[in-house]
N, CA, C and O atoms as a GROMACS GRO file, in nm:
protein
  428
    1UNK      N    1   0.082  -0.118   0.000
    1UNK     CA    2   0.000   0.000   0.000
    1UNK      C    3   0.088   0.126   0.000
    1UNK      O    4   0.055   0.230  -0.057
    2UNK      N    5   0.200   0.108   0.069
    2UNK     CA    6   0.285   0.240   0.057
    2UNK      C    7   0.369   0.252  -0.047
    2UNK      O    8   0.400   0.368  -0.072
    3UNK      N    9   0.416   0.167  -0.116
    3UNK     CA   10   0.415   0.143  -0.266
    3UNK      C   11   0.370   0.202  -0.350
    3UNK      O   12   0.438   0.262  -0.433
    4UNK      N   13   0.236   0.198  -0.346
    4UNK     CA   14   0.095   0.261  -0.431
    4UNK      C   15   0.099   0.413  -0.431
    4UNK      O   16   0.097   0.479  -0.535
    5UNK      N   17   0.106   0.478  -0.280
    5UNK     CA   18   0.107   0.572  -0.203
    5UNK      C   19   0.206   0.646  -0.291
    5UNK      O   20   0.171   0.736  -0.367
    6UNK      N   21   0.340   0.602  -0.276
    6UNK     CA   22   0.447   0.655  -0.372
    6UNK      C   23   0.439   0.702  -0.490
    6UNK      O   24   0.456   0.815  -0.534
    7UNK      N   25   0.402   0.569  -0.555
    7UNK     CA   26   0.403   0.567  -0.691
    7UNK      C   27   0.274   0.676  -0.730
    7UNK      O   28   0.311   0.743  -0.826
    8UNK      N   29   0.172   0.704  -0.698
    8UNK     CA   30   0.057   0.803  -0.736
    8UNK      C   31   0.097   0.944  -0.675
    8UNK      O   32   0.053   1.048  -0.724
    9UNK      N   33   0.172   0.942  -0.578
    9UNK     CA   34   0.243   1.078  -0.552
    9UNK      C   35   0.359   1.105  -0.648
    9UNK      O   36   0.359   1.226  -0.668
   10UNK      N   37   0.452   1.050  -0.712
   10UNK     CA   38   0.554   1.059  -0.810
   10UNK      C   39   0.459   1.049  -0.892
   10UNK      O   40   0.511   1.154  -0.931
   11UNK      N   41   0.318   1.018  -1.001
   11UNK     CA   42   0.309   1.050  -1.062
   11UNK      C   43   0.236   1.201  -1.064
   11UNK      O   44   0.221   1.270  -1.164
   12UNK      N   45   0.205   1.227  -0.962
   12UNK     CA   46   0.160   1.360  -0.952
   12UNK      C   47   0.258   1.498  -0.945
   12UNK      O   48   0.233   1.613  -0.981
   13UNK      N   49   0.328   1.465  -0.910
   13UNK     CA   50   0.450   1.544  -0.922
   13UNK      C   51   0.522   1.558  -1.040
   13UNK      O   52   0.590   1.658  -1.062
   14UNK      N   53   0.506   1.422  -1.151
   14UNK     CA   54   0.562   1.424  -1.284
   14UNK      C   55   0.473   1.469  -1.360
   14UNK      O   56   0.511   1.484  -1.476
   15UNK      N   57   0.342   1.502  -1.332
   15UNK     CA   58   0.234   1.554  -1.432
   15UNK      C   59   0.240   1.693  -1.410
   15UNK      O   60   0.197   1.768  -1.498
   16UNK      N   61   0.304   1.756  -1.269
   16UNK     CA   62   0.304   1.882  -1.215
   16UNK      C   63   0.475   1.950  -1.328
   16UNK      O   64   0.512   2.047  -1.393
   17UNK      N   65   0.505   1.865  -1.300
   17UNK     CA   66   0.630   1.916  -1.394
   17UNK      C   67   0.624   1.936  -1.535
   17UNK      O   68   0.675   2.032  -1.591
   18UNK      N   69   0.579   1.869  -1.578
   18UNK     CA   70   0.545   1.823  -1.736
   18UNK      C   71   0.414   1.926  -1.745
   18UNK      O   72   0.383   1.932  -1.864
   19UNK      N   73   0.318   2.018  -1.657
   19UNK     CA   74   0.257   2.082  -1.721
   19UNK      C   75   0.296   2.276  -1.720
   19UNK      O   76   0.252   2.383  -1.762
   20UNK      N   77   0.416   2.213  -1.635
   20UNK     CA   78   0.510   2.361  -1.591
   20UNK      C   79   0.555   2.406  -1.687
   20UNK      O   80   0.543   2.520  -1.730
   21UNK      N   81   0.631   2.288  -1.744
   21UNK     CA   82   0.699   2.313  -1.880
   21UNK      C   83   0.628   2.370  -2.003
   21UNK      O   84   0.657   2.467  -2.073
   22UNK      N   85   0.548   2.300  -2.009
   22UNK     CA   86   0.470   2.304  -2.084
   22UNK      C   87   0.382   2.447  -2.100
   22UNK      O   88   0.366   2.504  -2.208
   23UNK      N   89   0.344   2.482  -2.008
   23UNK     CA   90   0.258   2.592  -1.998
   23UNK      C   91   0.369   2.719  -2.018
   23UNK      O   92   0.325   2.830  -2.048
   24UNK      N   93   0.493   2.700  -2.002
   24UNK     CA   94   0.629   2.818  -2.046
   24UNK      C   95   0.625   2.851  -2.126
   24UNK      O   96   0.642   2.967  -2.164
   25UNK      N   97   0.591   2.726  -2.205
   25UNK     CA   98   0.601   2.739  -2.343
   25UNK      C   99   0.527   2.790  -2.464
   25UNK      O  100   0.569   2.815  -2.577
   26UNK      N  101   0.351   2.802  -2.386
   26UNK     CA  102   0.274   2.827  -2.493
   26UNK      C  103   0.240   2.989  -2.458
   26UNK      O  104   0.238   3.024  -2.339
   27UNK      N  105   0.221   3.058  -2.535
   27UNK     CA  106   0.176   3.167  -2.522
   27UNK      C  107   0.046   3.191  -2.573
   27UNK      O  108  -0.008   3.117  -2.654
   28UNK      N  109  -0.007   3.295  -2.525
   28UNK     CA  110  -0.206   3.327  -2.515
   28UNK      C  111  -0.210   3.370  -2.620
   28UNK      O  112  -0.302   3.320  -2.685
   29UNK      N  113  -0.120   3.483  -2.701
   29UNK     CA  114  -0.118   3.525  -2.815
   29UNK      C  115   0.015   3.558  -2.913
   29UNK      O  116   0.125   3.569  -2.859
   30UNK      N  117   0.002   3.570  -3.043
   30UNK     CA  118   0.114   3.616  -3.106
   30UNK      C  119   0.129   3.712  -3.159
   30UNK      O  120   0.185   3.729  -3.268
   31UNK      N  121   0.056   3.829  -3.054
   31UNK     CA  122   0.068   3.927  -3.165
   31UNK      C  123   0.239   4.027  -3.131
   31UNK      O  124   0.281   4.031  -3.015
   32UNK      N  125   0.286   4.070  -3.200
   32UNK     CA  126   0.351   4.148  -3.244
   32UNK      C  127   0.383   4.308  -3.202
   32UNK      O  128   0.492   4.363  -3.217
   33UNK      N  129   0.282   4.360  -3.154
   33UNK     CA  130   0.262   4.438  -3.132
   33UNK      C  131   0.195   4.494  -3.008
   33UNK      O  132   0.165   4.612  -2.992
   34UNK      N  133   0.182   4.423  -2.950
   34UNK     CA  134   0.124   4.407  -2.779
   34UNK      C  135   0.188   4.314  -2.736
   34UNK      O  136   0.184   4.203  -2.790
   35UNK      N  137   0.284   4.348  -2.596
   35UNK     CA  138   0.329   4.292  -2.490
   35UNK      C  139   0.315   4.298  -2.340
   35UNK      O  140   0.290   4.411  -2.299
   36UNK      N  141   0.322   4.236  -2.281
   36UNK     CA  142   0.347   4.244  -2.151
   36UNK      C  143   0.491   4.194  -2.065
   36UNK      O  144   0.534   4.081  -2.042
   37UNK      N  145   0.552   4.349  -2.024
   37UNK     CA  146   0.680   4.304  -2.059
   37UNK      C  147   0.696   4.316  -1.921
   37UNK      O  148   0.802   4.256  -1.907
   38UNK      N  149   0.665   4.350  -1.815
   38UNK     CA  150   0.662   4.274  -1.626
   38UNK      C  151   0.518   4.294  -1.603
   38UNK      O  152   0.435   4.363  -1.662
   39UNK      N  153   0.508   4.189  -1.471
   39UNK     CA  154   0.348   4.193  -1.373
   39UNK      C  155   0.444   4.192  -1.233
   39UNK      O  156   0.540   4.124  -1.196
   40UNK      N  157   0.373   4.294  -1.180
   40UNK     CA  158   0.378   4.265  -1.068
   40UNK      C  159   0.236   4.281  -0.964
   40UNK      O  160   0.159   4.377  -0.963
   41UNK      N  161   0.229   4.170  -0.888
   41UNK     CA  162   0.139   4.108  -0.812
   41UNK      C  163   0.124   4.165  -0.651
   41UNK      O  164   0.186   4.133  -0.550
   42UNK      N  165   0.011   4.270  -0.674
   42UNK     CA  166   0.005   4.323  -0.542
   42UNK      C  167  -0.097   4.279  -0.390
   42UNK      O  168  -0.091   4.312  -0.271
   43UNK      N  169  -0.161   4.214  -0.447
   43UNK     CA  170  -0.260   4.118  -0.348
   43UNK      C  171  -0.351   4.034  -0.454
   43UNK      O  172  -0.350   4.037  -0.578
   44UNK      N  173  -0.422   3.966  -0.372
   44UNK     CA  174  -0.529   3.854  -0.496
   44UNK      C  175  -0.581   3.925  -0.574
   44UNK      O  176  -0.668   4.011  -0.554
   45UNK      N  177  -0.524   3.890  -0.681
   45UNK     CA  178  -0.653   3.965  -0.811
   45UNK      C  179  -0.619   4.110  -0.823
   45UNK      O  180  -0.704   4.195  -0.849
   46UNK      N  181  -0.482   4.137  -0.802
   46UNK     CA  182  -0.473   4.309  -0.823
   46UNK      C  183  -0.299   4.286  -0.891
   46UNK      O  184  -0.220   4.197  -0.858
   47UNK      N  185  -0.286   4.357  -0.956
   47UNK     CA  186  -0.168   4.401  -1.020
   47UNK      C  187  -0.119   4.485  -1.116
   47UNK      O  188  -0.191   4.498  -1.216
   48UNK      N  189  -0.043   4.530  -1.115
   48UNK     CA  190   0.033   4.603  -1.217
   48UNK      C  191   0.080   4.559  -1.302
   48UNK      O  192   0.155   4.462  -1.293
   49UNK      N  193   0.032   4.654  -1.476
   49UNK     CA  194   0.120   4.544  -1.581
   49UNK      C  195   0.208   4.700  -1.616
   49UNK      O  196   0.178   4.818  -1.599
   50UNK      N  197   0.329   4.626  -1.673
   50UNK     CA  198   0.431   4.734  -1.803
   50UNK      C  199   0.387   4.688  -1.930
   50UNK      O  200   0.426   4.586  -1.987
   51UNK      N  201   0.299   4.776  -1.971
   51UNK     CA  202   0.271   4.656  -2.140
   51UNK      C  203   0.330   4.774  -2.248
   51UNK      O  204   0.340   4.897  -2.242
   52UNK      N  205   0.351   4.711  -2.311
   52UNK     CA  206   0.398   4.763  -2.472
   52UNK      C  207   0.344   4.726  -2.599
   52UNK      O  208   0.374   4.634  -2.676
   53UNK      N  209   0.231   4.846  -2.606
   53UNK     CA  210   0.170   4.872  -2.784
   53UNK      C  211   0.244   4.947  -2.904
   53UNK      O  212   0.274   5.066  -2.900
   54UNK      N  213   0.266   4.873  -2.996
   54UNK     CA  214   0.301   4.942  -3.063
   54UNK      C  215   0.456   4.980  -3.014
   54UNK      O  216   0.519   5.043  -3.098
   55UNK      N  217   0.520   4.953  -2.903
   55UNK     CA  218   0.654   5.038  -2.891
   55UNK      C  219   0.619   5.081  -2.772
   55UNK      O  220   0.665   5.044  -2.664
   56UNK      N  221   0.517   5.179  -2.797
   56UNK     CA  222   0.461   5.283  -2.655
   56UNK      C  223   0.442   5.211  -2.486
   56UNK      O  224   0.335   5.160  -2.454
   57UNK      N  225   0.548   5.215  -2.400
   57UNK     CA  226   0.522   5.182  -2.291
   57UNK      C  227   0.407   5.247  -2.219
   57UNK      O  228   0.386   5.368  -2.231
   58UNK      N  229   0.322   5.157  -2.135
   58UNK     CA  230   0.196   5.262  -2.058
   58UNK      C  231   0.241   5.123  -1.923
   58UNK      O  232   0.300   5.016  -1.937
   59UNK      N  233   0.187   5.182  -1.812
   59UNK     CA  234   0.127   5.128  -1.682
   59UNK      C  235  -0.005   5.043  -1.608
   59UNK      O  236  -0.025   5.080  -1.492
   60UNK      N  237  -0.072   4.964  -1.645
   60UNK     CA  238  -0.208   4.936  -1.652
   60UNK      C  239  -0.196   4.891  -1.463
   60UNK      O  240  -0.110   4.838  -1.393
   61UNK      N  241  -0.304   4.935  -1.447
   61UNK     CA  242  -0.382   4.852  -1.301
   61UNK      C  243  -0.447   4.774  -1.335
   61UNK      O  244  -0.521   4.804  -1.429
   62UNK      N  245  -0.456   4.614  -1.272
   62UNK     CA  246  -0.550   4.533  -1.310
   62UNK      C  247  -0.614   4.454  -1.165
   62UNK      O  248  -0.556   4.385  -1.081
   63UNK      N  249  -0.763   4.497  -1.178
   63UNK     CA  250  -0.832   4.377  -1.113
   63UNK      C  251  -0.967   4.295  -1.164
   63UNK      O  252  -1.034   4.330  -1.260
   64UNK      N  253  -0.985   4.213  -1.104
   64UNK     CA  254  -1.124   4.119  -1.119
   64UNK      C  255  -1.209   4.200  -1.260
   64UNK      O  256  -1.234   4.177  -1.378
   65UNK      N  257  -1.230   4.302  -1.162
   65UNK     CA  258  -1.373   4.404  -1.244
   65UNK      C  259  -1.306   4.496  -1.310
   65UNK      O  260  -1.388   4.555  -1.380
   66UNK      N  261  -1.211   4.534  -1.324
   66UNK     CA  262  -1.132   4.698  -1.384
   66UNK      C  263  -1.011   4.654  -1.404
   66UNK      O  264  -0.938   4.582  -1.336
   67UNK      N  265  -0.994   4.727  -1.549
   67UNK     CA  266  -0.889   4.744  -1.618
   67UNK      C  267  -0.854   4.894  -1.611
   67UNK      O  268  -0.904   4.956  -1.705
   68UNK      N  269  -0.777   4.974  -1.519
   68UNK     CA  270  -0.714   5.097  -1.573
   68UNK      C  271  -0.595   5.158  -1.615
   68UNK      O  272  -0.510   5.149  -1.526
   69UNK      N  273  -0.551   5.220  -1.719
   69UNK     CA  274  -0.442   5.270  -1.757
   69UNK      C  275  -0.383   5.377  -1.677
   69UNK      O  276  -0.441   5.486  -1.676
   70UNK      N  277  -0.231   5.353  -1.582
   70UNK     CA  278  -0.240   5.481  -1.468
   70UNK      C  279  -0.145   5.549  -1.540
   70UNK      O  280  -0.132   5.657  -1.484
   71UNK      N  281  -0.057   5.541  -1.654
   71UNK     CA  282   0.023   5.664  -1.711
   71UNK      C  283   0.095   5.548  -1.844
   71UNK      O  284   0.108   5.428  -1.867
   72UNK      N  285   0.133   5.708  -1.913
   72UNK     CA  286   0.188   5.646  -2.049
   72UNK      C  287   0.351   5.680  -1.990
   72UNK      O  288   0.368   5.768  -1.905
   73UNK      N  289   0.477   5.594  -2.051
   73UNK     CA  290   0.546   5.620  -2.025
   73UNK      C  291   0.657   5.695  -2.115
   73UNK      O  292   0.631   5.656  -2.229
   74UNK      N  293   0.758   5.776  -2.122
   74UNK     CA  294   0.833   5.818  -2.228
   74UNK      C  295   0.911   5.752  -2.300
   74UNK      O  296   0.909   5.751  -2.423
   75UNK      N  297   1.020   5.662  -2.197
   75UNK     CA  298   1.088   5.546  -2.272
   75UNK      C  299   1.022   5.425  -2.377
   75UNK      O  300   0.900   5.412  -2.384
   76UNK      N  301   1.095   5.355  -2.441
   76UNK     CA  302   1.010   5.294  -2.515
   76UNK      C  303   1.076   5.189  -2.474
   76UNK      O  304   1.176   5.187  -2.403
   77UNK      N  305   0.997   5.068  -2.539
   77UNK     CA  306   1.018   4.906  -2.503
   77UNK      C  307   1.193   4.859  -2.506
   77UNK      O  308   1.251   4.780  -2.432
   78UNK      N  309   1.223   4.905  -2.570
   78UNK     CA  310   1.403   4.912  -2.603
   78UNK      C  311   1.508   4.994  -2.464
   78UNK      O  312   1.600   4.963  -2.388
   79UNK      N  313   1.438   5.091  -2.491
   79UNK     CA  314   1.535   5.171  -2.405
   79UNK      C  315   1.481   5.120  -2.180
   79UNK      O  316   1.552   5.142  -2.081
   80UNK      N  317   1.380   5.073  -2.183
   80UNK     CA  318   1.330   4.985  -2.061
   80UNK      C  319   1.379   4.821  -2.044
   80UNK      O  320   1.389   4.739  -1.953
   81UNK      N  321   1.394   4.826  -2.129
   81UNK     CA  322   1.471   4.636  -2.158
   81UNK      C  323   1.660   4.678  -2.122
   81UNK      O  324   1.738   4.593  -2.080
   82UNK      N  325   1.680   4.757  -2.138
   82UNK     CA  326   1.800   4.784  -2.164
   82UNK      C  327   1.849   4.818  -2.010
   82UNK      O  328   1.857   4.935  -1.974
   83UNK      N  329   1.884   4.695  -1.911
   83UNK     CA  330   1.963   4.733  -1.756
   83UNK      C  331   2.070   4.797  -1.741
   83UNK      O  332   2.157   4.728  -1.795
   84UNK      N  333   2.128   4.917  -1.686
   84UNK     CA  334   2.225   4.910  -1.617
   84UNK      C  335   2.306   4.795  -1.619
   84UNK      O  336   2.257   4.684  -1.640
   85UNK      N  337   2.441   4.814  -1.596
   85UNK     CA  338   2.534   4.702  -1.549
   85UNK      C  339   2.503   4.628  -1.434
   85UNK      O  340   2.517   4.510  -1.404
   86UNK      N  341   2.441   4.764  -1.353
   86UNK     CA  342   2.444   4.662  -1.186
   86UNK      C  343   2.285   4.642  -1.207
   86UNK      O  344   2.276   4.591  -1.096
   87UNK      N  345   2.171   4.640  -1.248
   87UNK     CA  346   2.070   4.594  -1.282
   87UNK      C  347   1.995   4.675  -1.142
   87UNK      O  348   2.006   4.792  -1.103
   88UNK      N  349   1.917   4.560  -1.088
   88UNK     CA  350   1.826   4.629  -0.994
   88UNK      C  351   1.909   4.568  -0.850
   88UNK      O  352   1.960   4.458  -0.830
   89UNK      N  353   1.898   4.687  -0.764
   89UNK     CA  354   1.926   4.659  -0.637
   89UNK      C  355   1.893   4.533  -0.535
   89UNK      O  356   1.776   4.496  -0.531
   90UNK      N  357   1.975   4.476  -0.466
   90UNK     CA  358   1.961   4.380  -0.425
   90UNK      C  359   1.882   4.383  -0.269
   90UNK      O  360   1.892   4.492  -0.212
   91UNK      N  361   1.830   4.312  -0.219
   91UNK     CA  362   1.726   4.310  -0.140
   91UNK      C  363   1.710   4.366  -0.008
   91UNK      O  364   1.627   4.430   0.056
   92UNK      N  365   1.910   4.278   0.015
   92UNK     CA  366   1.990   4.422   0.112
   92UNK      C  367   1.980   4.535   0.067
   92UNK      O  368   1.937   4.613   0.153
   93UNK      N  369   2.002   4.585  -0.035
   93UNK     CA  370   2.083   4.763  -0.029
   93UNK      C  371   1.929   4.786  -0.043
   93UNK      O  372   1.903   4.884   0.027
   94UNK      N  373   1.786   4.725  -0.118
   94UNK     CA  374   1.745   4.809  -0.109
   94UNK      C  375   1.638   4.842   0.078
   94UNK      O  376   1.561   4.932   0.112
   95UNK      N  377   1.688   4.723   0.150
   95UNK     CA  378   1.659   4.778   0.281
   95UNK      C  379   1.717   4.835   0.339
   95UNK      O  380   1.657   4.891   0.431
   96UNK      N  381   1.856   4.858   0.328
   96UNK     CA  382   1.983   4.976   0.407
   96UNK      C  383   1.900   5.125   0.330
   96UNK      O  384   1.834   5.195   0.406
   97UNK      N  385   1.907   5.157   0.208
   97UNK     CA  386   1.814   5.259   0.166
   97UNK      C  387   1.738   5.285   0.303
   97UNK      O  388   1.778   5.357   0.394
   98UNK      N  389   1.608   5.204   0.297
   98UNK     CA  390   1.485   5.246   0.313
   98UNK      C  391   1.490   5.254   0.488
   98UNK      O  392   1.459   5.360   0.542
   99UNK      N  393   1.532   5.134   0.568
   99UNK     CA  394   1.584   5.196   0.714
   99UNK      C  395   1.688   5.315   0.731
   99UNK      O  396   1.699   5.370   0.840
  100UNK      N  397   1.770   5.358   0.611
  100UNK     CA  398   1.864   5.486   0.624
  100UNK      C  399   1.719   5.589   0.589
  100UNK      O  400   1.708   5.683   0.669
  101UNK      N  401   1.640   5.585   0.512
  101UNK     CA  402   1.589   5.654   0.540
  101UNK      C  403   1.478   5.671   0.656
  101UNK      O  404   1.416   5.777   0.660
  102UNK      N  405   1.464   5.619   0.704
  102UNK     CA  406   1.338   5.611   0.822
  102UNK      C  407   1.437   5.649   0.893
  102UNK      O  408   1.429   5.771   0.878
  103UNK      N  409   1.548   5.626   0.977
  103UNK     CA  410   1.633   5.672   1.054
  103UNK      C  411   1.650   5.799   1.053
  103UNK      O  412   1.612   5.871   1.146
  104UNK      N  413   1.711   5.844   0.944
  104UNK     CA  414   1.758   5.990   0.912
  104UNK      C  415   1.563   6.078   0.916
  104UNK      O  416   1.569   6.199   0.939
  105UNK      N  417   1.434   6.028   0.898
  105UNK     CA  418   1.331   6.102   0.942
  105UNK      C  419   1.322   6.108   1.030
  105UNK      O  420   1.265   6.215   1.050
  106UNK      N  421   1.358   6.021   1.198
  106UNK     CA  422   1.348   6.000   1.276
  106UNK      C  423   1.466   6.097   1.373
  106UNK      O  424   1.458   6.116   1.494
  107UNK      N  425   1.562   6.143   1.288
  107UNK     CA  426   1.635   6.263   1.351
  107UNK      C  427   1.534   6.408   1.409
  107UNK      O  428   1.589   6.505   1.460
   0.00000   0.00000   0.00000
């Protein structure tokens, strides 16, 4: 029985993998001209997209019921793809920042 137990848990885990992959791979659409180039995930069912029409970066809010656009941006899809050397701050510096700054308000 614990045999069984195993074996239907390893296959569940190999169907979990195999649909990981899988799902990387397919995309919802092909268009060309509309992207979504980060999400970030601010509670259930709410987030922020960076999408790119046409070139034109904009900001969208997204939830359940509403779709809103909160600003267009100036850079374009190229010049936003394009990191710095040192890319984005690391998780330390960016909490030494943010306690240097609460500290230094706290003067």
């Amino acid at each position: 029985m614990i045999m069984a137990l195993v074996g239907v848990l390893a296959l569940v885990f190999l169907l979990f993998w195999i649909m990981k992959k899988f799902n990387a791979r397919v995309s919802l659409s092909d268009s060309k001209n509309m992207k979504i180039l980060e999400r970030i995930n601010l509670g259930p069912d709410k987030m922020l997209l960076l999408v790119s029409v046409c070139g034109k970066c904009m900001v969208l809010g997204v939830t359940t019921n509403h779709t809103e656009k909160i600003c267009d941006l100036e850079q374009t899809e190229e010049e936003l793809m394009q990191r710095p050397e040192g890319g984005n701050p690391s998780f330390g510096e960016s909490f030494k920042t943010v306690l240097g700054d609460m500290l230094n308000k706290k003067k």
